[in-house]
TORMI-222776 format. One line per field, with one value per residue (C-alpha): residue number from 1; residue in three letters; x, y, z. Coordinates in nm, 4 decimals. Layout:
residues N
i = (NUM,...)
aa = (ALA,...)
xx = (X,...)
yy = (Y,...)
zz = (Z,...)
END
This chain:
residues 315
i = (1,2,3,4,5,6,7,8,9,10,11,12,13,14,15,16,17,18,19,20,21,22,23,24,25,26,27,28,29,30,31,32,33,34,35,36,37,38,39,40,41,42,43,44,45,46,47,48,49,50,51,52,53,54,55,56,57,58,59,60,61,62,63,64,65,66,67,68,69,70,71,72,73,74,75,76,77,78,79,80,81,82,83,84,85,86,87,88,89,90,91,92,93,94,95,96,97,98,99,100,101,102,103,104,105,106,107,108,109,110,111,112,113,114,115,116,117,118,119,120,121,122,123,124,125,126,127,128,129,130,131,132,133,134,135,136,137,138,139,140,141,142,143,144,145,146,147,148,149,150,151,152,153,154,155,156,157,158,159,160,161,162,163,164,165,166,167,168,169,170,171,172,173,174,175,176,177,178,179,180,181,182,183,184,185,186,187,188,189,190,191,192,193,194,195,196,197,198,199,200,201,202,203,204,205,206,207,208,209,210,211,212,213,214,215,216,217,218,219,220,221,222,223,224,225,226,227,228,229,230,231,232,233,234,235,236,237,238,239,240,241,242,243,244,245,246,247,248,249,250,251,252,253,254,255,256,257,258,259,260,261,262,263,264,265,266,267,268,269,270,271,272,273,274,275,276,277,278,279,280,281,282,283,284,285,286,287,288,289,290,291,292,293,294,295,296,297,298,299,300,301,302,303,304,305,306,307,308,309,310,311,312,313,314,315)
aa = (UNK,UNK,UNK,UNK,UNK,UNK,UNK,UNK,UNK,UNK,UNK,UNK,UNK,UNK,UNK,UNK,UNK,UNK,UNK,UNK,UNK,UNK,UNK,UNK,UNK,UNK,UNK,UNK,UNK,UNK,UNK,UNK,UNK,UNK,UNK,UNK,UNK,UNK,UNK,UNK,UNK,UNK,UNK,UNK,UNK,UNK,UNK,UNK,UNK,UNK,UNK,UNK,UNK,UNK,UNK,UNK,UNK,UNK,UNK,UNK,UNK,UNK,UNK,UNK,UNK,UNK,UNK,UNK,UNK,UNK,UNK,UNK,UNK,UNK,UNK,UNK,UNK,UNK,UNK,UNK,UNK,UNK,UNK,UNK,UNK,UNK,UNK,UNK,UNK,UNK,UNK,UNK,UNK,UNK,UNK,UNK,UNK,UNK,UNK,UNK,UNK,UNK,UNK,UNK,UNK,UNK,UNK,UNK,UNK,UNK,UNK,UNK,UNK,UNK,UNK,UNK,UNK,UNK,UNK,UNK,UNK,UNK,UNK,UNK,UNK,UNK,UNK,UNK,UNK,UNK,UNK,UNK,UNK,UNK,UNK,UNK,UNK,UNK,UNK,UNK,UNK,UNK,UNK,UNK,UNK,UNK,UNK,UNK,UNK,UNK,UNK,UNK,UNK,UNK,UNK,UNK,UNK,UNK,UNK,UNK,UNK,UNK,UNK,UNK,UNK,UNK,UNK,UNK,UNK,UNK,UNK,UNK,UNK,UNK,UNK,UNK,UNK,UNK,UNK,UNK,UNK,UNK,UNK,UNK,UNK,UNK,UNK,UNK,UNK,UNK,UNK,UNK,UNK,UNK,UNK,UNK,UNK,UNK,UNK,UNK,UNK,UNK,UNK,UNK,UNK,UNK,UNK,UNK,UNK,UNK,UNK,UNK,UNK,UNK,UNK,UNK,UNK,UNK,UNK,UNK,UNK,UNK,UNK,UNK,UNK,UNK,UNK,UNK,UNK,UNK,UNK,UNK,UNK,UNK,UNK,UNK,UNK,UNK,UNK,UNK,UNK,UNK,UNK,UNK,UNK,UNK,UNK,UNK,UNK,UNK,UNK,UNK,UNK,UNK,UNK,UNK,UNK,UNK,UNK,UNK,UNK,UNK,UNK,UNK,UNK,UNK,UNK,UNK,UNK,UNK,UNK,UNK,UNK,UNK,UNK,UNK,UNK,UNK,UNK,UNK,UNK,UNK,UNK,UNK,UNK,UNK,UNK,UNK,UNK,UNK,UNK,UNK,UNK,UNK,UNK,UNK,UNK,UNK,UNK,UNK,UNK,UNK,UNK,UNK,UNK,UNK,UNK,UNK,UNK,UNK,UNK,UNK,UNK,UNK,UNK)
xx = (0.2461,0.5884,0.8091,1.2043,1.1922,0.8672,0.6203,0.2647,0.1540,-0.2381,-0.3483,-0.3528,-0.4069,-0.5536,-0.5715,-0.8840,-0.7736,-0.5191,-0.8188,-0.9622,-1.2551,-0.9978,-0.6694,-0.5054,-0.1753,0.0082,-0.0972,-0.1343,0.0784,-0.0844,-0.0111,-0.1982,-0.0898,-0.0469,-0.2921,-0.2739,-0.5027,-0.8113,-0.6219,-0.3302,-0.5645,-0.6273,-0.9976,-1.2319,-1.1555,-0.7917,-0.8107,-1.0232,-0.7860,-0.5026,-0.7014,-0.8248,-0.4013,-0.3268,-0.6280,-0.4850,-0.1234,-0.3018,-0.3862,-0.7310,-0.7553,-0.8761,-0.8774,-1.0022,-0.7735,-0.7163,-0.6947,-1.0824,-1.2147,-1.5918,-1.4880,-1.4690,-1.7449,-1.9205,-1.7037,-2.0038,-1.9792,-1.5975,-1.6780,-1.9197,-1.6659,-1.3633,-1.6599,-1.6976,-1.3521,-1.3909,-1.1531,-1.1639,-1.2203,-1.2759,-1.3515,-1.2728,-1.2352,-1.0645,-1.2214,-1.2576,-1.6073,-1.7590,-1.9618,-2.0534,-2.3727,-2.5069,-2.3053,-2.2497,-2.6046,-2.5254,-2.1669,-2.2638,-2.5228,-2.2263,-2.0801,-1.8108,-1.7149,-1.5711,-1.4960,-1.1999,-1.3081,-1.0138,-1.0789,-0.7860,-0.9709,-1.3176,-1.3022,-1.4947,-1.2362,-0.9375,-1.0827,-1.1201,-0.7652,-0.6129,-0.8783,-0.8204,-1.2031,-1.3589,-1.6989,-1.6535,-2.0473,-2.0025,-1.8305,-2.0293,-2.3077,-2.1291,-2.0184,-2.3902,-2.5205,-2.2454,-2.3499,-2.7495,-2.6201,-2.5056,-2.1377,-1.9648,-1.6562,-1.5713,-1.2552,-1.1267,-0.8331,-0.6256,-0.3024,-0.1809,-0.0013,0.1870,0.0880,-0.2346,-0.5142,-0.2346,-0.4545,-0.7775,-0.6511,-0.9103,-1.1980,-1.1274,-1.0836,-1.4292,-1.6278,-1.5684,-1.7546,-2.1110,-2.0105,-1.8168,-1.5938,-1.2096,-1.0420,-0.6518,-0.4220,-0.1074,0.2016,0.2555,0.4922,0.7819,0.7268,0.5533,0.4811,0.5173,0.9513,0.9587,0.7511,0.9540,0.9982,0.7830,0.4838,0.6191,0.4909,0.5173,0.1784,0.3180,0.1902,-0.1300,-0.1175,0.0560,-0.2206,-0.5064,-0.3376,-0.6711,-0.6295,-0.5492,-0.4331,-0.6395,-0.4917,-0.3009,-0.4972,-0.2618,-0.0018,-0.2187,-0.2205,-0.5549,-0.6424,-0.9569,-1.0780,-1.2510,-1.6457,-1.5960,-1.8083,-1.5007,-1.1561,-0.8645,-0.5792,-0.2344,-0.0145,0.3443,0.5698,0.8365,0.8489,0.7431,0.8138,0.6329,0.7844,0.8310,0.4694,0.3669,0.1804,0.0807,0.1482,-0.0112,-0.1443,-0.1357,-0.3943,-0.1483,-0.0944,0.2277,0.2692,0.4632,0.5524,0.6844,0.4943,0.7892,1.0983,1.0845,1.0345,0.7716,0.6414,0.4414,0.1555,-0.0533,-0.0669,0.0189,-0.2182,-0.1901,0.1571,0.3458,0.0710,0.1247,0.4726,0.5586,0.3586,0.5392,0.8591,0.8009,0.6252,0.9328,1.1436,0.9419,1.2303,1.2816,1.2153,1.1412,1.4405,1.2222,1.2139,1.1933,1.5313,1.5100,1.2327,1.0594,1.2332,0.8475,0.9404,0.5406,0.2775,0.0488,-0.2549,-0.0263,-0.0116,-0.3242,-0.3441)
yy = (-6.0734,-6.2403,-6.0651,-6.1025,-6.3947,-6.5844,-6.4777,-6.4235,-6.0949,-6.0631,-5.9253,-5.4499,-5.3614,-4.9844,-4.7138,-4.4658,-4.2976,-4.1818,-4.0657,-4.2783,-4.2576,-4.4247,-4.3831,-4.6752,-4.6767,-4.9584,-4.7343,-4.3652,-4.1742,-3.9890,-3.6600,-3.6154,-3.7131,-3.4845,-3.5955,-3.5775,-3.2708,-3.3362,-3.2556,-3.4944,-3.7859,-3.9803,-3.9543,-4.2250,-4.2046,-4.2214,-4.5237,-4.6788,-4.6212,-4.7711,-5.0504,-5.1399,-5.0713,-5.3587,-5.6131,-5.5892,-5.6828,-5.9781,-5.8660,-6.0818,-5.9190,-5.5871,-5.5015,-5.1298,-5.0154,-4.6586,-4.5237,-4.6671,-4.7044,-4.6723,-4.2732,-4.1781,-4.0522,-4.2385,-4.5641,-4.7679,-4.5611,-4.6453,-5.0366,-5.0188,-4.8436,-5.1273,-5.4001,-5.2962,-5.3816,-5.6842,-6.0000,-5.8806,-6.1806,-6.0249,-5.7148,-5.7161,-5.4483,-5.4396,-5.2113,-5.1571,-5.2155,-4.9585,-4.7942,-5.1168,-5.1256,-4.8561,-4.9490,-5.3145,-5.3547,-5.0945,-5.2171,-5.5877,-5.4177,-5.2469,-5.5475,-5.5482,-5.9223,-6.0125,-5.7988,-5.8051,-5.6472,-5.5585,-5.6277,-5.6487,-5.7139,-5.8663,-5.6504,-5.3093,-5.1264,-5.2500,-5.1708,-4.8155,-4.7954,-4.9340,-4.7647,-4.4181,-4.3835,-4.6924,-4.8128,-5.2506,-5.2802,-5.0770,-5.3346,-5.6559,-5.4550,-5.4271,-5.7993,-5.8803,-5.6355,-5.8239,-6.1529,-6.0030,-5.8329,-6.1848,-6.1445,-6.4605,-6.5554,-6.2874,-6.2494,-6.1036,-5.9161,-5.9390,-5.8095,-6.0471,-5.7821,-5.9269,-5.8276,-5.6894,-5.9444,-6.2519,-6.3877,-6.3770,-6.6437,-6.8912,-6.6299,-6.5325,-6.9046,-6.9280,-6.7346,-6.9903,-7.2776,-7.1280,-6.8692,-6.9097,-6.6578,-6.6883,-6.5404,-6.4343,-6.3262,-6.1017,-6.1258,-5.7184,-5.5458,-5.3220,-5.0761,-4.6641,-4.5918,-4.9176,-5.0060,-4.8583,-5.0716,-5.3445,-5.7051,-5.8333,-5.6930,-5.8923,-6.2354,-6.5106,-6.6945,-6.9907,-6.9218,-6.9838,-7.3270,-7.3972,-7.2083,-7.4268,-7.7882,-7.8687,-7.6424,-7.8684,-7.7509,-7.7460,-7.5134,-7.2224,-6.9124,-6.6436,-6.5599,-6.7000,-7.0548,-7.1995,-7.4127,-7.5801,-7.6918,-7.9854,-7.9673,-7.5412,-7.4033,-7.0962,-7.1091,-6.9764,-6.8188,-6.7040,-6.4450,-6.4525,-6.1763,-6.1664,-6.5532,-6.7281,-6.5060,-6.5241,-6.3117,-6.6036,-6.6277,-6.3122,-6.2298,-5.8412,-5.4756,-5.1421,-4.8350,-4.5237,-4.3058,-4.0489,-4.2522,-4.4234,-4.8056,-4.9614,-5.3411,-5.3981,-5.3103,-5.3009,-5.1763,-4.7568,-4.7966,-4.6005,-4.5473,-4.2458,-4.2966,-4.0195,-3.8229,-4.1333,-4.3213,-4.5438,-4.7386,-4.4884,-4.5890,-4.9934,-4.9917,-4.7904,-5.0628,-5.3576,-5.2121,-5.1878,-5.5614,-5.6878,-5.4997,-5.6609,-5.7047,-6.0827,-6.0588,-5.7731,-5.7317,-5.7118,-5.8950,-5.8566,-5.6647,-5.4918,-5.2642,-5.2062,-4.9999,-4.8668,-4.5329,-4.4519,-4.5768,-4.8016,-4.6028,-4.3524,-4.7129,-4.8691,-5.2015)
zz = (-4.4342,-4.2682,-4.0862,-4.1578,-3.8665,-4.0783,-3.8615,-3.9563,-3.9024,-3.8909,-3.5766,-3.5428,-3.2285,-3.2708,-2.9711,-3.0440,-2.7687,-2.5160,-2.2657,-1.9542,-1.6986,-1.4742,-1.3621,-1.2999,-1.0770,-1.2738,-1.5782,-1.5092,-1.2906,-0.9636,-1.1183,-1.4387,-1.7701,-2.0601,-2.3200,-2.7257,-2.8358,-3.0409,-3.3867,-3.2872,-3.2771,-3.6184,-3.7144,-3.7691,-4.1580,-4.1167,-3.8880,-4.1137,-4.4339,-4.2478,-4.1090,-4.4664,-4.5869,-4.3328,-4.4142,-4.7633,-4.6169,-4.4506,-4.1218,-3.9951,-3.6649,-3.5408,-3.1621,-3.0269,-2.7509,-2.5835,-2.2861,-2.2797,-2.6073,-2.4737,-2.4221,-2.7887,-2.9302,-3.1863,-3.1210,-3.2565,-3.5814,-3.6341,-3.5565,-3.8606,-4.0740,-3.9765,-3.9615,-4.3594,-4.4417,-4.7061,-4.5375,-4.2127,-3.9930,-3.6452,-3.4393,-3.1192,-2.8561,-2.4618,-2.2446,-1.9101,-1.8597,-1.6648,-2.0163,-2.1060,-1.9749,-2.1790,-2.5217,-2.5569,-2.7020,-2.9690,-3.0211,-3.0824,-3.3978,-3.4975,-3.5787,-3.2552,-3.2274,-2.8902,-2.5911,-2.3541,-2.0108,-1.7546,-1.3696,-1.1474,-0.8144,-0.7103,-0.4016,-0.4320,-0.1602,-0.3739,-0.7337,-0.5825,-0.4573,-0.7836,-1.0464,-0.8352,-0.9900,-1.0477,-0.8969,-0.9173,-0.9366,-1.3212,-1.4143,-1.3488,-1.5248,-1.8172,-1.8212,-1.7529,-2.0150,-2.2256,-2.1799,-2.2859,-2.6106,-2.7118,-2.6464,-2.6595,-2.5176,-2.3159,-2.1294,-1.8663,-1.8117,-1.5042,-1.4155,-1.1515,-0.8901,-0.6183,-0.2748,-0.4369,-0.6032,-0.5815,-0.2880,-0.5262,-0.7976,-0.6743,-0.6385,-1.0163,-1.1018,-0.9992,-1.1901,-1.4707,-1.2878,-1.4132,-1.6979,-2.0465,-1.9162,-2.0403,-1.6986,-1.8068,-1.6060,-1.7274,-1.5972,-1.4483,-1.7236,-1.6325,-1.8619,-1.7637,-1.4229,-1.2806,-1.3873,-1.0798,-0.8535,-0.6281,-0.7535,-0.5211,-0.7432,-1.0219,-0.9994,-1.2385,-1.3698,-1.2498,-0.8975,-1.0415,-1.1382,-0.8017,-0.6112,-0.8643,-0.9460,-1.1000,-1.3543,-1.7113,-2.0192,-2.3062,-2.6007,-2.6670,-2.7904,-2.9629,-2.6541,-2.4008,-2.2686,-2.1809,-1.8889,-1.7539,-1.4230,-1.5304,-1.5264,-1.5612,-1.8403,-1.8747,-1.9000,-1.7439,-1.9430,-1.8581,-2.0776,-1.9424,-2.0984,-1.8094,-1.7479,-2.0339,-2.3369,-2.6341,-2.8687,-3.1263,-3.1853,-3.1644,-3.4741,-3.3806,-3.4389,-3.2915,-3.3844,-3.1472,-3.1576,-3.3108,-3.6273,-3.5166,-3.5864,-3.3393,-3.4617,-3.1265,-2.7947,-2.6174,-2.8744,-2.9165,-3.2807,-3.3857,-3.7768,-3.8937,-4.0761,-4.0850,-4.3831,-4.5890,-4.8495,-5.1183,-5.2501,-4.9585,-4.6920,-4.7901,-4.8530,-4.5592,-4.3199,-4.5378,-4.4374,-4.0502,-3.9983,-4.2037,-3.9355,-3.6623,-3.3940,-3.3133,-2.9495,-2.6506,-2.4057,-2.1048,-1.7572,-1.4169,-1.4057,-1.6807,-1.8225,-2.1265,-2.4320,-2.5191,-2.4343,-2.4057,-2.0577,-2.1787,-2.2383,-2.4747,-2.6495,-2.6143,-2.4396)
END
């Protein structure tokens, strides 16, 4: 399916979930959030109608997002359901990790492809401060319990945070020398609780290849850009919103988990969908990736137009 600007729109991005076991500060504010009720939230047999609506438009793609997918019950259930889905190339899911150990075994028979695990800091004292919650070791058991279910691939999310885990480039560089990890780091987005923030969190991925010159390129995989340290067996990968934007490649909508279909992450459009099916359910979708704006408006100065936090998203 093109949009109006010829791109090729084959990747959904769809939040189960609003909820969390953390609370991330770049995220979720200190406060609380308010949270979607239980009958606000599309069930497993709506997501799955929509899902199959969009394969039939052309989308390939299918990532689980929340809030933290691994906190819906019977996730593994709705990964069979999508994992049905005739010409649906992959299933994929980005989580934070910390269930994993426990589910991955189930999710890879449930036909979950890949796995996208986020981890912001290698230090346990810092992953407490910035998860509010979070226990580090979790986390490395579900990457190991990842790696055992037969997970390949997997990559790792980080959120490169000036004056936070800047200083730890090198230590996450390394944990591609032995493993066939794909280490990312994301430029840190302007958008919920963080527009606030000062500048100096906001640092460009290009740091990174100053602080590791021996990083070369190698390919570029959807937004991300790919690099190797020669001899590694992983990869690194940077995503770089702010300084590098992307937006004329981007091939990707989202669902919330309230049935709205945002075609941009960052623009405040927002598409109901619940309650549709059928012609109204396709030509409704057809309508909003056609109106896929041509580019975000977001950088360092200026914030995102999402209107929503991230985890009211899904990331």
């Amino acid at each position: 399916m093109l949009d109006r600007y010829g791109r090729d729109i084959r990747y959904l991005r769809i939040s189960v979930t609003d909820r969390c076991n953390y609370r991330c500060r770049y995220c979720m504010p200190g406060d609380g959030v308010a949270l979607c009720s239980h009958q606000d939230i599309l069930s497993f047999e709506e997501i799955t109608a929509i899902a199959d609506a969009a394969v039939s438009l052309g989308i390939t793609k299918i990532r689980l997002t929340g809030g933290e997918p691994l906190v819906r019950r019977g996730i593994t259930d709705l990964c069979r359901m999508l994992k049905a889905i005739p010409n649906l190339s992959e299933l994929s899911m980005t989580t934070n990790g910390s269930l994993l150990s426990d589910k991955a075994k189930e999710l890879k028979a449930a036909g979950l492809d890949r796995l996208n695990i986020s981890l912001d800091t290698l230090d346990p004292g810092k992953f407490q401060q910035i998860t509010r919650v979070g226990t580090l070791s979790d986390v490395f058991a579900g990457i190991d319990a990842a790696e055992a279910a037969g997970f390949l691939r997997t990559k790792l999310n980080v959120v490169l945070i000036g004056g936070f885990n800047d200083d730890e480039i090198l230590d996450f560089v390394a944990l591609t020398e032995k493993r066939s990890l794909s280490v990312r780091f994301i430029e840190l987005m302007p958008i919920g609780v963080c527009q606030s923030w000062p500048k100096e969190r906001f640092v460009s991925t290009d740091a990174l290849l100053k602080a590791v010159p021996a990083l070369v390129p190698e390919r570029t995989d959807g937004v991300a850009t790919e690099y190797r340290v020669p001899g590694f067996a992983g990869t690194v990968g940077l995503i770089s919103p702010l300084s590098h934007a992307f937006c004329d490649r981007c091939n990707r909508i989202r669902l919330t988990a309230d049935g709205r279909l945002k075609p941009c992450l960052h623009a405040k459009d927002e598409i109901f969908l619940r309650g549709l099916s059928g012609d109204a359910l396709l030509e409704t979708m057809q309508k909003a990736i056609y109106c896929k704006p041509a580019a975000h408006r977001m950088d360092a100065l200026h914030p995102s137009s999402a209107g929503r936090n991230m985890f009211e998203i899904g990331g």
